[in-house]
MARVO-52919 format. One record per residue (C-alpha): residue in one letter; x, y, z. Coordinates in nm, 2 decimals, decimal comma, m for minus. Each point is the difference from the previous one (the first is absolute). Layout:
residues N
R rest     px     py     pz
R    A      X      Y      Z
...
This chain:
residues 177
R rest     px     py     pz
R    X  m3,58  m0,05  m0,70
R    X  m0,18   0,27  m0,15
R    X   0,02   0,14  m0,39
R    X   0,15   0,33   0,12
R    X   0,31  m0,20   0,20
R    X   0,01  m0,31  m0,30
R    X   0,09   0,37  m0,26
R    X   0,23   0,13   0,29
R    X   0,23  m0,32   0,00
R    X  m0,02  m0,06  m0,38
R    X   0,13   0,36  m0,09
R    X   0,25  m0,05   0,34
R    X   0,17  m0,30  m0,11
R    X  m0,01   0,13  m0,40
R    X   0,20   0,36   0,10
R    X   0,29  m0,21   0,10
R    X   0,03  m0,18  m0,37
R    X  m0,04   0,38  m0,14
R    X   0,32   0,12   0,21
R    X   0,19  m0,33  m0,09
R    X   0,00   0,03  m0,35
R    X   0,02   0,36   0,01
R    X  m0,22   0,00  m0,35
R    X  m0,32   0,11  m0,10
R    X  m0,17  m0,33  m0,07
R    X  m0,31   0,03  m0,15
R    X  m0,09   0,07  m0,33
R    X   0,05   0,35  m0,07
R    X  m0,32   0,28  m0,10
R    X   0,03   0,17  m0,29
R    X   0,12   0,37  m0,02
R    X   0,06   0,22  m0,33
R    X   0,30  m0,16  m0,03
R    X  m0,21  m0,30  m0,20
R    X  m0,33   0,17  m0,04
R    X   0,12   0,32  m0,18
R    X   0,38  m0,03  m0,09
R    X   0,10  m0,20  m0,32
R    X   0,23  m0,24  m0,05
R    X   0,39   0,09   0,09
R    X  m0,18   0,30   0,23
R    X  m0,07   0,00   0,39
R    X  m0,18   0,27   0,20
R    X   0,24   0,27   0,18
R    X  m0,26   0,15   0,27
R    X   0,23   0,30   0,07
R    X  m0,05   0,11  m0,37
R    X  m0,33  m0,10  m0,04
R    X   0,02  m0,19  m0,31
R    X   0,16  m0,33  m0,17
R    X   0,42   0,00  m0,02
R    X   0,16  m0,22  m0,24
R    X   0,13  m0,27   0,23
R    X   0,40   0,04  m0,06
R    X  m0,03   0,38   0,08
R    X  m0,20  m0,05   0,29
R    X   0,11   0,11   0,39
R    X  m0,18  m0,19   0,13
R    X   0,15  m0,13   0,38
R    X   0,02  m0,37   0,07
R    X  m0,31  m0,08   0,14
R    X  m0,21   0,18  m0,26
R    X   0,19  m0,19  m0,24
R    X  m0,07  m0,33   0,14
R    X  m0,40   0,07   0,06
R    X   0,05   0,09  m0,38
R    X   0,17  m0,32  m0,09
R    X  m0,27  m0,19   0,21
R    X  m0,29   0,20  m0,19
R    X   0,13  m0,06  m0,33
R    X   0,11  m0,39   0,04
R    X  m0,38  m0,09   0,11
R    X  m0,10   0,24  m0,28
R    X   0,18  m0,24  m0,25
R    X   0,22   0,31  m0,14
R    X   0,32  m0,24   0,14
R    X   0,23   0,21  m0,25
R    X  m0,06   0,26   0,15
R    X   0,04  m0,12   0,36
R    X   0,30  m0,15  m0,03
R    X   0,12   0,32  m0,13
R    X  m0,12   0,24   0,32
R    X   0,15  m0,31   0,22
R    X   0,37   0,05  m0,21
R    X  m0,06   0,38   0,15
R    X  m0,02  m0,13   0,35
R    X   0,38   0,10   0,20
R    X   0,03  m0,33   0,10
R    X  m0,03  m0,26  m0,20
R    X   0,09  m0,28   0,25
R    X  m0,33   0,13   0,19
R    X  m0,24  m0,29   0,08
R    X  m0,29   0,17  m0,13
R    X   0,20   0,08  m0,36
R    X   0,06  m0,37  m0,01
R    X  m0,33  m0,09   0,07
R    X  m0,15   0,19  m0,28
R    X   0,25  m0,07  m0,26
R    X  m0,04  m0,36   0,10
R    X  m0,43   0,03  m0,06
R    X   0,10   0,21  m0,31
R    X   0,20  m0,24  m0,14
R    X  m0,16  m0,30   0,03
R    X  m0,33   0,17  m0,11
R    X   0,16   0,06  m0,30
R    X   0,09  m0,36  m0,06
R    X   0,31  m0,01   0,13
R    X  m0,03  m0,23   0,29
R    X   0,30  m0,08   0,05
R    X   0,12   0,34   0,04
R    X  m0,21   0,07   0,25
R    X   0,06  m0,26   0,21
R    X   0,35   0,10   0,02
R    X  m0,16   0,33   0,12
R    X  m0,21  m0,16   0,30
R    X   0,28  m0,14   0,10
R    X   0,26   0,29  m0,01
R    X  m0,34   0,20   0,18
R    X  m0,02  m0,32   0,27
R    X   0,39   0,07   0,08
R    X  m0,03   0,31   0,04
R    X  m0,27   0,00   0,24
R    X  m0,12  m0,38   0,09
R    X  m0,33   0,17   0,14
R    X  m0,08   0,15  m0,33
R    X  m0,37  m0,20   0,00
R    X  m0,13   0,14  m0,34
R    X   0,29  m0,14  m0,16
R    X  m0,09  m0,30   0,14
R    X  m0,36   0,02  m0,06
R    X   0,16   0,08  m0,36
R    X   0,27  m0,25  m0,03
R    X  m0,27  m0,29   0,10
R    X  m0,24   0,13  m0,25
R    X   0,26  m0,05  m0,22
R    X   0,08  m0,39   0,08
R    X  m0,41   0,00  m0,02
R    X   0,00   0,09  m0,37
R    X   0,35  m0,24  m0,04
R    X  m0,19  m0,25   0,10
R    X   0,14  m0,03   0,33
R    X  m0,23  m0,02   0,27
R    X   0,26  m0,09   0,24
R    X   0,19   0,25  m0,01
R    X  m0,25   0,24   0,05
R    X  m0,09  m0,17   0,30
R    X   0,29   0,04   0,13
R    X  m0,02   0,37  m0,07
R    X  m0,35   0,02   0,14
R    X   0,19  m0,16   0,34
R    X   0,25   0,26   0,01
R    X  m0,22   0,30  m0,05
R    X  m0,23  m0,15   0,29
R    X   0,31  m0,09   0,21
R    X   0,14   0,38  m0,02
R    X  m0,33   0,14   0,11
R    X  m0,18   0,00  m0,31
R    X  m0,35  m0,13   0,11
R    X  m0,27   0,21  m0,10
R    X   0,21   0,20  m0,20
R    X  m0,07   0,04  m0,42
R    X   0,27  m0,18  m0,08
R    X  m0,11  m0,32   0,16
R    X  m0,37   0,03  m0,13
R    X   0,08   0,06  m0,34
R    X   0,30  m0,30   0,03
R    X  m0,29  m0,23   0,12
R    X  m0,23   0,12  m0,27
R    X   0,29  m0,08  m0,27
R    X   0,03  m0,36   0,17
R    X  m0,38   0,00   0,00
R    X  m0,03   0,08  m0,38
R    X  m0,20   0,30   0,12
R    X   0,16   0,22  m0,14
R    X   0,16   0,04  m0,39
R    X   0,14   0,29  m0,09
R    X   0,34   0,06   0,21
């Protein structure tokens, strides 16, 4: 098998884990939001400039990329306050985040509940549980983040971010999540 076809299948049998979950699932790039706005602030690109985060228009999607930008950017306060914008806040995605917000915060058990109301919600939601079984990692719960790391695998997962950085959590690869 050549390089060229080994890439073709990897990125083949990845796209179907994307569409599953639905979510972006890597680790988002930085935008103004976090490199120029300040706390309680997020970047409006039809104005051109940083909006205070309760007055902002933003639409639903720009408000979870935000959220997602913000969360890895350790400014969780003001995630979880673009995610309480969000119209629906039974969305998978919103429950992922306030789930990763949460528990980075210190509130584990909080976000726990999250994963799970994200995991009902949509059962192929694999960041939250690439999330969930980071958390049982930290709990000390290896386990249970196997079990995780089967599922995401199991729904088409392989190859995908979620299952790498799952693995490197089991692996001790990894430390800050």
């Amino acid at each position: 098998m050549t390089i060229r076809l080994a890439a073709a299948l990897l990125v083949a049998t990845a796209l179907p884990a994307f569409a599953a979950g639905g979510l972006d699932e890597t680790p988002p790039t930085p935008t103004p939001t976090t490199t120029e706005c300040p706390e309680g602030q997020v970047f409006d690109t039809d104005q051109n400039e940083c909006v205070v985060i309760q007055d902002s228009q933003l639409d639903d999607d720009t408000l979870y990329r935000a959220a997602r930008e913000l969360a890895y950017a350790d400014r969780l306060d003001d995630a979880v306050a673009v995610l309480a914008l969000m119209s629906d806040q039974g969305d998978s995605r919103v429950l992922t985040y306030m789930g990763y917000t949460h528990r980075r915060m210190g509130r584990v058990q909080e976000g726990m509940d999250y994963y799970a109301a994200a995991l009902t919600a949509d059962p192929d939601n694999l960041l939250a549980r690439a999330y969930l079984g980071m958390a049982h990692v930290l709990g000390d719960d290896p386990a249970a983040a196997w079990v995780q790391l089967a599922e995401i695998q199991t729904r088409g997962g392989r190859g995908t971010w979620p299952e790498q950085a799952l693995q490197d959590a089991l692996n001790g690869t990894i430390r800050d999540y």
